[in-house]
C-alpha positions in Angstrom: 0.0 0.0 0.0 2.7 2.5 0.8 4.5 1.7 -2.8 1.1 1.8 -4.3 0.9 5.7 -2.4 4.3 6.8 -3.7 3.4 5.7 -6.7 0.3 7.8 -7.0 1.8 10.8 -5.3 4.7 10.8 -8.2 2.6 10.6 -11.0 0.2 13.4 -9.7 3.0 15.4 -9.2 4.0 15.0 -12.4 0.9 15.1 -14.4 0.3 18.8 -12.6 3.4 20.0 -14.2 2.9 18.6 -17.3 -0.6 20.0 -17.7 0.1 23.5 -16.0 3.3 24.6 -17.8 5.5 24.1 -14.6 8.5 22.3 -16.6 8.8 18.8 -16.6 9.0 16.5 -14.0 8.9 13.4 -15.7 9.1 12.4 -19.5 6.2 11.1 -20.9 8.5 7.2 -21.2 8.9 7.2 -17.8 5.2 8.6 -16.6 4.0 5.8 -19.1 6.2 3.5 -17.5 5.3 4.2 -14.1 1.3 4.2 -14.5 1.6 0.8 -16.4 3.1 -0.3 -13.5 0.9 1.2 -11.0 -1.9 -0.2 -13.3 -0.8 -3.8 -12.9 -0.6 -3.2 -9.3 -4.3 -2.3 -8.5 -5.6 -5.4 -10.7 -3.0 -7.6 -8.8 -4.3 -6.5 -5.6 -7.8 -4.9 -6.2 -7.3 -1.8 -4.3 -7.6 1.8 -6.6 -6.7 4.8 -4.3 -9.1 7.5 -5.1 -6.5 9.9 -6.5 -5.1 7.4 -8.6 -4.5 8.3 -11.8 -5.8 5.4 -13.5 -9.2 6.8 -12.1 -9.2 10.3 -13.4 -8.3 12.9 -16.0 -5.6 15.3 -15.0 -7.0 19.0 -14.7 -5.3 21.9 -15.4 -4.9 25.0 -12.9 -5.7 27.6 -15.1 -7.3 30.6 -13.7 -11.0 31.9 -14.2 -14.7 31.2 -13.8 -15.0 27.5 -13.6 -17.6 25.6 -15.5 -19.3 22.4 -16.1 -19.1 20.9 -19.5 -22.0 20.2 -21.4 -20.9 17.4 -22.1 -18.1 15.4 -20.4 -14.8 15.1 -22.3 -13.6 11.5 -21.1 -10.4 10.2 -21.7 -9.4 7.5 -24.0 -8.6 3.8 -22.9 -4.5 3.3 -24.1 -2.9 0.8 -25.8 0.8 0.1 -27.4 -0.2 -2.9 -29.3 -2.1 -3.4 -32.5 -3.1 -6.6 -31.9 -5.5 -5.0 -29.0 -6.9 -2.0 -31.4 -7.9 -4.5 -33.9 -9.8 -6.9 -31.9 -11.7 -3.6 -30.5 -12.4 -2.7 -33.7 -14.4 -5.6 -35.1 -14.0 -5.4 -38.5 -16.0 -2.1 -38.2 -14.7 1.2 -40.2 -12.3 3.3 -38.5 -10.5 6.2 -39.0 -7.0 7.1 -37.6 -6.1 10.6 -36.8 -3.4 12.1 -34.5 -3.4 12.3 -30.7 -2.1 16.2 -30.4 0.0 16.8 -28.1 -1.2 20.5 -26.5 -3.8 21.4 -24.2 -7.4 20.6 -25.0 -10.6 23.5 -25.8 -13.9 22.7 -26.2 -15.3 25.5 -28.4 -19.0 26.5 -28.4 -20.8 28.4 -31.0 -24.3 29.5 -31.1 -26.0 30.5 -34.5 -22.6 30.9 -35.9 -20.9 33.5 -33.4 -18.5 32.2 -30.8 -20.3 31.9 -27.4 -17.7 30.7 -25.4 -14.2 28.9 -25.3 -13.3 26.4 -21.9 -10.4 24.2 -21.4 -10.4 20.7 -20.6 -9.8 20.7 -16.7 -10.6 17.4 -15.3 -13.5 16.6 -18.4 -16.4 17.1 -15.8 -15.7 21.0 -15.2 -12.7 23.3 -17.0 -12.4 26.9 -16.8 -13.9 29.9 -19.6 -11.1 31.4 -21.2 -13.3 33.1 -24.0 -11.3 36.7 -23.5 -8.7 34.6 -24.9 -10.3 33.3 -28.3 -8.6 36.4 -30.8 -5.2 35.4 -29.8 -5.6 31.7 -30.8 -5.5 30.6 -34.6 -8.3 29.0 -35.6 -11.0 29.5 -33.4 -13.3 32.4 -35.7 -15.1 34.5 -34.5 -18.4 33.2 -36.7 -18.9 30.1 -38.7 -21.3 28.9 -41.5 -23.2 27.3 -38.6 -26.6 28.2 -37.3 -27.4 26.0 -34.6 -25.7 24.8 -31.4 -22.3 23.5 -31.9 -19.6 22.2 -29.5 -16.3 21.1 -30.7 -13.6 20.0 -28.9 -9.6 20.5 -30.2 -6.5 21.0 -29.2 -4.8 23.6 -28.6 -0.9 23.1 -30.0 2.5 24.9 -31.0 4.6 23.5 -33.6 7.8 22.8 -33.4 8.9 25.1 -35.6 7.3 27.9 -33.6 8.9 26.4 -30.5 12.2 26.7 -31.5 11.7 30.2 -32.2 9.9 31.6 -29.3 12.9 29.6 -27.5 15.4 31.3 -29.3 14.3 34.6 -28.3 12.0 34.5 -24.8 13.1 35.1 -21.5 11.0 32.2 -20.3 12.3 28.4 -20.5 10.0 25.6 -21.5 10.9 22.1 -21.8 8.8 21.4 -25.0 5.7 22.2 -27.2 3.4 21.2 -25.1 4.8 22.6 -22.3 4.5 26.4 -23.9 0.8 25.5 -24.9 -0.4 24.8 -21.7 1.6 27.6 -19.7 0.6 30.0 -22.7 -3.3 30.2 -21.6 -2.8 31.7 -17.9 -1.6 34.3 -19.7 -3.7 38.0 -20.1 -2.7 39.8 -22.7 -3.9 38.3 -25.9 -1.4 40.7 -27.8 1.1 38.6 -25.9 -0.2 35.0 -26.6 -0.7 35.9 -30.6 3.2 36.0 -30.0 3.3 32.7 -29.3 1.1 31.4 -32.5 -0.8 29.1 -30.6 -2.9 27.2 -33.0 -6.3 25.3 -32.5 -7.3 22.3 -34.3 -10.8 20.8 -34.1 -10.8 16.8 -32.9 -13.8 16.1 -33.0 -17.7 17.5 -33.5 -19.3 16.9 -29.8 -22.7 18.2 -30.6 -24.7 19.5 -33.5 -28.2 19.9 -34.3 -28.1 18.9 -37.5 -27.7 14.8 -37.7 -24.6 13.6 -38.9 -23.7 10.1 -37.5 -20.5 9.3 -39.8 -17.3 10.6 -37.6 -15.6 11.4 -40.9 -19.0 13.3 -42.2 -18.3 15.3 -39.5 -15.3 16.3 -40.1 -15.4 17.2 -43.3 -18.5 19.9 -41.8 -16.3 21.4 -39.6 -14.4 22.1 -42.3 -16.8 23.4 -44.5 -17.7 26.2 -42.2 -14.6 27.9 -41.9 -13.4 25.7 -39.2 -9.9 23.0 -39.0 -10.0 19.5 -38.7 -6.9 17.1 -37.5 -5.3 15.1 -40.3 -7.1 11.9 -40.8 -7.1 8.5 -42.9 -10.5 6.2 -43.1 -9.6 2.1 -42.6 -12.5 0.3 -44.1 -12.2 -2.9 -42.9 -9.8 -3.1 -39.9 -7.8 -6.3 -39.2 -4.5 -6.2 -37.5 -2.2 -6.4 -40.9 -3.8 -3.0 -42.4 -3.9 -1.6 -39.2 -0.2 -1.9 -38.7 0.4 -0.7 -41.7 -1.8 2.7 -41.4 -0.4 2.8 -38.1 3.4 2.0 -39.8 2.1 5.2 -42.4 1.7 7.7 -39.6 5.0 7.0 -37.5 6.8 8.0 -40.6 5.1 11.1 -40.9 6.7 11.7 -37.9 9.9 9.8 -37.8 10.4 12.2 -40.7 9.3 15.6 -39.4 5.9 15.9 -42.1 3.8 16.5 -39.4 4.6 19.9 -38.5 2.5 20.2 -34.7 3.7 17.5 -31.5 2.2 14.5 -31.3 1.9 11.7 -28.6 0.6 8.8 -30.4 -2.6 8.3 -32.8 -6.0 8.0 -32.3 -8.3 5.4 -33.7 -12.1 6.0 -33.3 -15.1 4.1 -35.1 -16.7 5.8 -38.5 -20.0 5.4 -37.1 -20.6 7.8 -33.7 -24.3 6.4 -32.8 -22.2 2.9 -32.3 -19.3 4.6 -30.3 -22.1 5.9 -27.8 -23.5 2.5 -27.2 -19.9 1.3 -24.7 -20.0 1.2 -21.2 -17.9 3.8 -19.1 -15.3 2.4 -16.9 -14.0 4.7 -14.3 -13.6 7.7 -16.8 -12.8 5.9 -20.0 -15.9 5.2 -22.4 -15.4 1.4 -23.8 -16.1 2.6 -27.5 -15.3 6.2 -27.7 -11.8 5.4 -29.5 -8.2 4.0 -28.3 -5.6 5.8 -27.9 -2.4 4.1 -29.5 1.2 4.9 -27.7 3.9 4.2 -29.9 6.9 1.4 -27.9 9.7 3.5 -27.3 13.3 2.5 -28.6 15.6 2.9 -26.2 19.6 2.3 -26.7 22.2 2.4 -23.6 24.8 5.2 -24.4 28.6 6.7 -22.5 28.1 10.5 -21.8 31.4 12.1 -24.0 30.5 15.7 -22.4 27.6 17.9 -21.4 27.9 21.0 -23.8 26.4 24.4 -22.4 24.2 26.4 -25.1 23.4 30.0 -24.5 20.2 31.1 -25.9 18.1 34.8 -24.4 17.1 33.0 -21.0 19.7 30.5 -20.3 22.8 28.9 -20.3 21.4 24.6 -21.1 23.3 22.1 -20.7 23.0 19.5 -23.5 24.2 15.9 -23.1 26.7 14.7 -26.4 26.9 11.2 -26.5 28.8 8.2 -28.1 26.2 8.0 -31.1 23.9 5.4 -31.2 20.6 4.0 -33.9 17.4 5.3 -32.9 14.3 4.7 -34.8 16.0 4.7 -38.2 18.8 8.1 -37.6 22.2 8.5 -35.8 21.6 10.2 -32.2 24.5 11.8 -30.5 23.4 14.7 -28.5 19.6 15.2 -26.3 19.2 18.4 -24.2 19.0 18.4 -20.9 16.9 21.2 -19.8 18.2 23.0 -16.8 20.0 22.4 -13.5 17.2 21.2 -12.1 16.3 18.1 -14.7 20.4 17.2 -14.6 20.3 16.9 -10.7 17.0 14.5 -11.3 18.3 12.3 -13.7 21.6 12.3 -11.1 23.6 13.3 -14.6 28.0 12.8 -13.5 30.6 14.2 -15.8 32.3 11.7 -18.9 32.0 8.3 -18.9 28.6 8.5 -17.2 26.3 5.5 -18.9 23.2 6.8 -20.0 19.6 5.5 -21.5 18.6 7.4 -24.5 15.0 7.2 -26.5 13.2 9.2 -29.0 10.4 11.1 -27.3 7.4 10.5 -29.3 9.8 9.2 -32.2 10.9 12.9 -32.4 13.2 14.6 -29.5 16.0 12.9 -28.2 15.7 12.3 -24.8 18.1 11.3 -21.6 15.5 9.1 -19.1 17.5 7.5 -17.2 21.3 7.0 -15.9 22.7 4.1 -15.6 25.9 4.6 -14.1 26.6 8.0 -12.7 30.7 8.6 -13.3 32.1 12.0 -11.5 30.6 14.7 -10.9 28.6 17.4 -12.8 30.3 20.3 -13.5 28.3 24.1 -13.8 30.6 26.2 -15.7 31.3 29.7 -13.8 31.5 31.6 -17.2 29.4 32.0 -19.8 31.2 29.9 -22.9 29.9 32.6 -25.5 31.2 36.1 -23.3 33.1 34.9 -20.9 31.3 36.7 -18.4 30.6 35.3 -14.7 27.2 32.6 -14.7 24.8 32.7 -11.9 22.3 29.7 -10.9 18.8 31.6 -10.7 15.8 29.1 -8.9 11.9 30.0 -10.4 8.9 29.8 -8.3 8.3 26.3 -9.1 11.7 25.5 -7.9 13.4 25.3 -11.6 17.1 25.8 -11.4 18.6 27.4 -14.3 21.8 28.7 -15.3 22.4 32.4 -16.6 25.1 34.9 -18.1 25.5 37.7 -15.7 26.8 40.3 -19.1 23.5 42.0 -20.7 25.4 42.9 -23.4 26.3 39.0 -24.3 25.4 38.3 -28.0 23.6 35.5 -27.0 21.4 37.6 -25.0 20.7 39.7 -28.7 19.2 36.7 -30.3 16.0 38.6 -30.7 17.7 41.1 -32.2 19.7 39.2 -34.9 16.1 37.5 -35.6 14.7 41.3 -35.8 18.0 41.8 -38.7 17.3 38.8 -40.5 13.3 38.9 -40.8 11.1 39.6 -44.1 10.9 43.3 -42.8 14.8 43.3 -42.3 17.7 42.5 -44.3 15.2 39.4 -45.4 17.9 36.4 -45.2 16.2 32.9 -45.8 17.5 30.2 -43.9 18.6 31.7 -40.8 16.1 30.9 -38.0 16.5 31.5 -34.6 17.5 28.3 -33.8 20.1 28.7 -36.5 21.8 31.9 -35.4 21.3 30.2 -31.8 23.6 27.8 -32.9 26.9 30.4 -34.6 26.2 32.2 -31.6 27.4 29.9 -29.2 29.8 28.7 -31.7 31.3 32.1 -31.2 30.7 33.4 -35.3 28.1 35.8 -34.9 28.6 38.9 -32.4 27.1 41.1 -34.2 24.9 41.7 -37.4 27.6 42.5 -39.6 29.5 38.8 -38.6 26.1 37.3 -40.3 27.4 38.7 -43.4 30.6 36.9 -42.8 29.6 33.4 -41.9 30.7 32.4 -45.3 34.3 31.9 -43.8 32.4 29.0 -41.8 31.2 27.4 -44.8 32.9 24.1 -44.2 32.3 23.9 -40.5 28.4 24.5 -41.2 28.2 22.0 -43.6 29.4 19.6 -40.8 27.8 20.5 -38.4 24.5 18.0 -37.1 21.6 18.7 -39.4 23.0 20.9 -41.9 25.1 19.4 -44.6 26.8 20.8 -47.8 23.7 22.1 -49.7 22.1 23.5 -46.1 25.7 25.4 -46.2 25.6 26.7 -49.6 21.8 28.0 -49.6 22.6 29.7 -46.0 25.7 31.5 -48.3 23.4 32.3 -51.3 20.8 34.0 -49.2 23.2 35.8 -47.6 25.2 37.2 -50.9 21.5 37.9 -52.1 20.7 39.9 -49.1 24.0 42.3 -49.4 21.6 44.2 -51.6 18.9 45.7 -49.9 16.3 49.0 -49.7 17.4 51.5 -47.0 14.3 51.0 -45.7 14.7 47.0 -45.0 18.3 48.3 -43.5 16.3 50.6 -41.2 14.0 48.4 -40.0 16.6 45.6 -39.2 18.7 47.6 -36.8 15.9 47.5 -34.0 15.7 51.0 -33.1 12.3 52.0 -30.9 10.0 52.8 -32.5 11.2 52.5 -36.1 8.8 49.9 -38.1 8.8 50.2 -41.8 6.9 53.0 -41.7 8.5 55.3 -39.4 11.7 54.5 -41.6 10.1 55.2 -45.0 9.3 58.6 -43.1 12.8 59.2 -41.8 14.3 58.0 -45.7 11.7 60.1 -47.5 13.4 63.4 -45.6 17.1 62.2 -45.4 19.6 59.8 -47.3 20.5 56.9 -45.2 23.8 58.1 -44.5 22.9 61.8 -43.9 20.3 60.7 -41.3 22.9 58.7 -39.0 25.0 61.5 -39.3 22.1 64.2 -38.3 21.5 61.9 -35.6 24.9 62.0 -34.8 25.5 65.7 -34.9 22.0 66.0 -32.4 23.6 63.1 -29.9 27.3 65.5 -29.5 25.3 68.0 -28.4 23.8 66.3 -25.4 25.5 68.4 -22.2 26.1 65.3 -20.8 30.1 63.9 -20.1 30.3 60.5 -22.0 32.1 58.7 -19.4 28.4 58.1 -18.2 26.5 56.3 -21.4 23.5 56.2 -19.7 23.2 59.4 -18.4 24.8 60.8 -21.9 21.5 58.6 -23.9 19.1 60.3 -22.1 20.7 63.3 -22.3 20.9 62.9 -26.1 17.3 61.8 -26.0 16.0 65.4 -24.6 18.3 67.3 -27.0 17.2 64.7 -29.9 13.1 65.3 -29.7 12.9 68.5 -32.3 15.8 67.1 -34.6 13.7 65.4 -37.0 9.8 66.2 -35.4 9.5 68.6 -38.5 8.9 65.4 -40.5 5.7 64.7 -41.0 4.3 61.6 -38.8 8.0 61.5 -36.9 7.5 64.1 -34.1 9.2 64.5 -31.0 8.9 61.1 -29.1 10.3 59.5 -32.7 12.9 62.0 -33.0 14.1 61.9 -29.5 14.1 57.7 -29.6 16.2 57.7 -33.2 18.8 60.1 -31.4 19.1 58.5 -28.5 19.5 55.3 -30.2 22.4 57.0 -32.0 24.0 58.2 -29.1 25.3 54.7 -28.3 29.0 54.7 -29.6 28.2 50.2 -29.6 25.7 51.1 -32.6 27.3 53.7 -34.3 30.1 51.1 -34.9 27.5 48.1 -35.6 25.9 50.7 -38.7 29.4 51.6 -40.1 30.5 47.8 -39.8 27.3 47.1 -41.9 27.3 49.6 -44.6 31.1 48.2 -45.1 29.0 44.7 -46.0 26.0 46.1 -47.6 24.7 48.1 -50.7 21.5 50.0 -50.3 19.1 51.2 -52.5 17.7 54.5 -51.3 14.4 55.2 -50.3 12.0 57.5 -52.7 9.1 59.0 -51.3 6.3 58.2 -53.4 4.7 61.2 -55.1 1.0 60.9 -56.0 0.8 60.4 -59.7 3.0 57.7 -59.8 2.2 54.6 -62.1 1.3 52.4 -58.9 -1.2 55.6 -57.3 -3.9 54.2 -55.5 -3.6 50.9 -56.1 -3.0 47.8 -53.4 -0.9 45.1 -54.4 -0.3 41.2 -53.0 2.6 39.9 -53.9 3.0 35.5 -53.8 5.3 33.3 -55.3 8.9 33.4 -56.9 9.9 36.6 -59.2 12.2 36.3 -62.4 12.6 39.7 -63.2 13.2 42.1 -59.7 15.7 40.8 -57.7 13.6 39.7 -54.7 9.8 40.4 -53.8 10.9 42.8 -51.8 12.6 44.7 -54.6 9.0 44.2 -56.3 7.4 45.8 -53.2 10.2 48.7 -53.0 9.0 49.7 -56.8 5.1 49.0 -56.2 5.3 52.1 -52.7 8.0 54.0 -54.8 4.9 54.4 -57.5 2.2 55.2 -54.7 0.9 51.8 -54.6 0.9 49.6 -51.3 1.5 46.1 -50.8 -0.1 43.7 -48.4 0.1 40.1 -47.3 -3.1 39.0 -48.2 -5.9 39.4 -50.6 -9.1 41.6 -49.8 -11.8 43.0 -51.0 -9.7 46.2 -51.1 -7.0 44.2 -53.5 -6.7 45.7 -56.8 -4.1 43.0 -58.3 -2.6 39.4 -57.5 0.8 39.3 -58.9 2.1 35.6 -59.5 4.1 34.3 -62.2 2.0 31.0 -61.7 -1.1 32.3 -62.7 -3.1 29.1 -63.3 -1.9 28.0 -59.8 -4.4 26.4 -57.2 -3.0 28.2 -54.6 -5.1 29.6 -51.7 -4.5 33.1 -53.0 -5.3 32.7 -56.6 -8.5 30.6 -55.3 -9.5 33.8 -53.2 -8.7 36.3 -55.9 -10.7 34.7 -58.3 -13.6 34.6 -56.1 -13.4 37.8 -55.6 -13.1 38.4 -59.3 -9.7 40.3 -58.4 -7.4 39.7 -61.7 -4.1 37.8 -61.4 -0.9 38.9 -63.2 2.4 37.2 -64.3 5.4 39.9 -63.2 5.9 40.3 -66.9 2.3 41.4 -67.0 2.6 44.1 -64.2 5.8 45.0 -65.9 4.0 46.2 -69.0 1.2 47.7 -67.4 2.9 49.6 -64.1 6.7 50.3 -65.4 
C-alpha cells in the first residue's frame, strides 16, 4: 500500500506540471512506465486509491470562472499494441487521426458566433477562457453554422514555432506542449498571438443537425470555416492494415511531415451512434476510441561531455553522446533542460552510462542514468562572453543557469532574428535556432559577422543537421541579401520605435547616411560627459526630440528615440560595420501620380525579373501603390508568375473576381 501511495503521489506530481506549464518532472516514457506499473498493481491487488491516476483525468490549474461541460470530455482507454486495437475494432470502419500533443478547448458556437471557449480541466468541469479566443489561430469569431455547436480540439505549437519563441524569450520551457499549456494563464492576448498558438478541431461533440459518420463530421467542420486534424479512413480493420496505417503515420513523424507535436494516434469508429453504445469504466468510455502509444526504442549510451548552449534565458546544458541508432537516424546529442532536470536524472561528468529514446519518435531524450561517473560540473563563465554565470531558482523550484553580461550576444538573439526577418535584411535560412547555434559557436557577435559566416562554410556544412547544400543556400541567401532598400536596413537595426513606416518617413526626408549622421551631430550636443552612457543617452534623448519632429508623422517622441539610439558609440560602430558589408538602395518618397497611385498590391510566389519580392514591393510604394500580405476586397491585383496555380491566394482572388498577373504582366502595365 505505501508503494502503491508513492506511486500515485509521483505521478500526480508530475501530471500537474505537465498539464500546467511548470517544466517537466517526468518524460512522458517514464510517466507511461510508471502508471503501467501502477496499473498492474491495483488489478493484482484490487485496491484503486481514489487519487489514482488510472481513475481520473488530469485538470489543469488555469485561472477563471469555472464551468461544467455540457458534455463530459472522457479520456481514451491506451494501448501500445495493434493486436489490442484491432480486436476492439471488429471489423467495423475506422479512422486514424493524431493524438495532439497540447492542451485541449472545447469551443462553443451559437447561430454561428462564438459563445464561449473552456479548457479541458478534469473533463467534468474546465475553466472559460473566452477573452482569450482572438489570440488563438483557428478559433473564428463566426462560422457557417446556425445552430448549437460544441467542438472539442486541441490547442498546440509547432515545433517550428517552439524553436523560435525559444530562441528569443526570456522564459524556459521544456517542449511544445509545455508552452501551450503555460501560454493560456496568460492576459494579454497581444502577448499569446506572439506565441502562435494554434487550435485544431478533434472532433464534432454536438450538433443539431444529424450527422452520424465521424468522418462526415469532419469534413462539416471544415466546411464552415473551421480546421479538422489530419485523418485517414480504414474500411475494414484487421490487424495487418492496421499496422500498416499505423506503420504510415510513425513516418510522418519519424520524418518531421507532421509539423505540430504528437503523442501517439487516435483510432475512433466511423460510425458515432455505435461509439455511444460502450459502457464507461472509471472515466474511460469502452467505445469512444483508443488511444495508441507508440513502444519506445531505447539504446544504452557513455556521456562524451555535457555541452552548455546559450540562448536569451539561459545557459542549457546539452548531453553529447557516443552515437547510437534510434528509430531509423544517428543520435549523439539530447538536451538536458536546466539544472534542475540534470540533478534529477543524477547526470556525472564523462564516462557516465546513460539510456537514451526518442520522445514520441521525435526529441532525443536522456531518461534515465545508468551509471553516474564523476561529478557534474556548472561552468562559472558564460562559454559565449566569458562573463561570470549565476544559478537563478523559479517559483516552481526550476534551477537554471544564466550569463550575468546583458550585453552577451547570446542575449541579442532577438535582435539578430529582428535583422534577418522579411521586414529586415530578409535572409532565408537563418532561424532563430540557427543563429542560436553560430552564436554559441562564437561566429556571430554582431549583425555584420552574419554577413561573414561564409568563412564558416565548411564547418556548417558539418555541423548535425546541416550538410553541404544547407551550407551553400545559408551562403546564397546571404550574398543575395547584401543588396537591400534603405528601408529594410532601417528596420533591421531594432531602433524603438522605427517599423517600416516610421523609416520610409525618416528615408523620405534624409539619405541613409545623412540621417545617422544628423543623428549623430544631435547626440554631441547632449551636455552630458560621455564617461556616463546612460546618463549621456538620455541626455541625447531630450536634445534629440525636435531634430527630425519637422517630419511629417515623426515628431518628438520618434525624434528623441532615433537620437538616443544613435548616441550609443556600440551602434554607431554596428551601422558603419554594416554599410562596409551592404549596398543599399535609397528610399523615394512616393509622389501621388506615380504609375502604382492608388492601387494595393499582394505579392505571392517566386519573381524572375526584380531581384527579390521585396525589390518588387520597394517599386510597387515608390509608384504610390501599397503592398499587403493578403488578398481583400480592397486588393486591386494578385501578382504571381504561376497564374493558373491552385493556390489559396489565386483561389481567393478569383472569387473575388480580383485579376491575377504574371510579373511580366505588371511589368508592362505599371513600369
Amino acid at each position: 500500500m505505501a508503494l502503491m501511495r508513492e506511486w500515485v503521489d509521483r505521478l500526480n506530481e508530475a501530471a500537474d506540471a505537465y498539464y500546467n506549464g511548470l517544466g517537466e518532472l517526468m518524460t512522458d516514457f517514464e510517466w507511461d512506465a510508471l502508471f503501467d506499473r501502477l496499473k498492474a498493481l491495483e488489478e493484482e491487488t484490487g485496491v484503486v486509491l481514489p487519487d489514482s491516476p488510472t481513475a481520473k483525468v488530469s485538470s489543469d490549474s488555469v485561472e477563471g470562472r469555472k464551468e461544467e461541460h455540457e458534455f463530459p470530455a472522457l479520456s481514451l482507454a491506451k494501448t501500445k499494441r495493434v493486436s489490442e486495437v484491432a480486436k476492439w475494432a471488429e471489423m467495423r470502419p475506422v479512422w486514424v487521426s493524431w493524438k495532439l500533443d497540447g492542451l485541449t478547448l472545447v469551443v462553443t458556437y451559437d447561430d454561428g458566433r462564438l459563445s464561449k471557449v473552456v479548457t479541458r480541466g478534469d473533463g467534468h468541469v474546465g475553466t472559460n477562457i473566452t477573452h482569450l479566443a482572438p489570440g488563438i489561430r483557428g478559433i473564428p469569431a463566426k462560422v457557417k453554422d446556425t445552430g448549437h455547436l460544441v467542438v472539442r480540439g486541441e490547442a498546440v505549437i509547432s515545433y517550428a514555432d517552439f524553436e523560435e519563441f525559444q530562441a528569443e524569450s526570456q522564459e524556459v520551457y521544456a517542449n511544445p506542449r509545455n508552452l501551450a499549456s503555460g501560454s493560456l494563464t496568460l492576459k494579454d492576448v497581444e502577448e499569446l498571438k506572439r506565441r502562435n498558438l494554434q487550435w485544431i478541431p478533434f472532433t464534432l461533440v454536438h450538433a443539431d443537425k444529424e450527422i452520424v459518420s465521424w468522418g462526415a463530421r469532419m469534413d462539416y467542420l471544415e466546411s464552415i470555416g473551421l480546421g479538422a486534424v489530419e485523418r485517414e479512413l480504414i474500411g475494414s480493420p484487421n490487424e495487418a492494415n492496421l499496422d500498416a496505417a499505423i506503420g504510415r503515420w510513425t513516418e510522418k513523424v519519424t520524418g518531421r511531415v507532421n509539423p505540430f507535436p504528437v503523442d501517439g494516434l487516435v483510432i475512433c469508429y466511423d460510425d458515432t451512434e455505435y461509439a455511444k453504445t460502450g459502457s464507461v469504466t472509471g472515466h474511460h468510455a469502452t467505445r469512444a476510441g483508443f488511444a495508441f502509444k507508440w513502444q519506445d526504442e531505447e539504446a544504452k549510451t557513455t556521456l562524451e561531455e555535457i555541452e552548455w548552449s546559450c540562448a536569451v534565458a539561459s545557459i542549457s546544458p546539452v548531453a553529447v553522446f557516443r552515437p547510437v541508432d534510434l528509430e531509423g537516424t544517428v543520435v549523439k546529442r539530447a538536451s538536458l533542460c536546466n539544472i534542475s532536470e540534470c540533478e534529477r536524472l543524477g547526470i556525472g561528468g564523462k564516462g557516465t552510462e546513460i539510456s537514451v529514446i526518442k520522445a514520441n519518435k521525435i526529441i532525443p531524450k536522456v531518461v534515465r542514468v545508468e551509471r553516474s561517473v564523476g561529478d557534474f560540473a556548472v561552468p562559472a563563465k558564460c562559454p559565449v562572453c566569458g562573463a561570470e554565470t549565476e544559478v537563478r531558482v523559479s517559483d516552481t523550484g526550476t534551477k537554471t543557469l544564466r550569463c550575468t553580461n546583458p550585453e552577451c550576444a547570446a542575449r541579442e538573439l532577438r535582435k539578430f532574428m529582428r535583422f534577418v526577418s522579411k521586414e529586415g535584411m530578409d535572409i532565408d535560412g537563418l532561424a532563430g535556432e540557427t543563429i542560436a547555434k553560430f552564436v554559441n559557436r562564437g561566429w556571430i557577435r554582431t549583425p555584420a559577422d552574419i554577413y561573414r559566416l561564409g568563412a564558416h562554410r565548411d564547418e556548417i556544412a558539418s555541423m548535425e543537421g546541416f550538410g553541404p547544400k544547407s551550407a551553400d543556400n545559408i551562403a546564397s541567401a546571404i550574398e543575395a541579401a547584401r543588396k537591400r532598400s534603405a528601408v529594410n536596413f532601417l528596420v533591421s537595426l531594432s531602433i524603438p520605435l522605427c517599423g517600416p513606416d516610421v523609416a520610409k518617413r525618416f528615408l523620405g526626408a534624409y539619405g541613409t547616411k545623412e540621417l545617422f549622421a544628423k543623428a549623430a551631430d544631435a547626440a554631441k550636443n547632449a551636455a552630458m560627459p560621455k564617461d556616463d552612457l546612460f546618463a549621456f543617452a538620455e541626455a541625447s534623448q531630450q536634445s534629440g526630440e525636435e531634430v527630425f519632429a519637422e517630419i511629417d508623422g515623426i515628431g518628438p517622441g520618434k525624434s528623441a528615440a532615433f537620437v538616443k539610439w544613435c548616441a550609443d558609440p556600440r551602434h554607431v560602430a554596428m551601422v558603419e560595420d554594416l554599410l562596409n558589408e551592404v549596398e543599399l538602395e535609397e528610399y523615394v518618397a512616393a509622389s501621388g501620380d506615380g504609375k502604382c497611385a492608388g492601387k494595393v498590391f499582394v505579392v505571392t510566389g517566386d519573381v524572375h525579373v526584380f531581384a527579390n519580392r521585396s525589390e518588387l514591393k520597394a517599386y510597387v510604394e515608390s509608384q504610390g501603390g501599397k503592398v499587403t500580405g493578403s488578398v481583400s476586397k480592397s486588393t486591386d491585383f494578385l501578382i504571381n508568375n504561376d497564374v493558373e496555380s491552385t493556390s489559396g491566394k489565386n483561389k481567393k482572388a478569383r472569387e473575388l473576381g480580383i485579376p491575377v498577373i504574371s510579373e511580366d504582366e505588371f511589368i508592362a502595365r505599371f513600369k
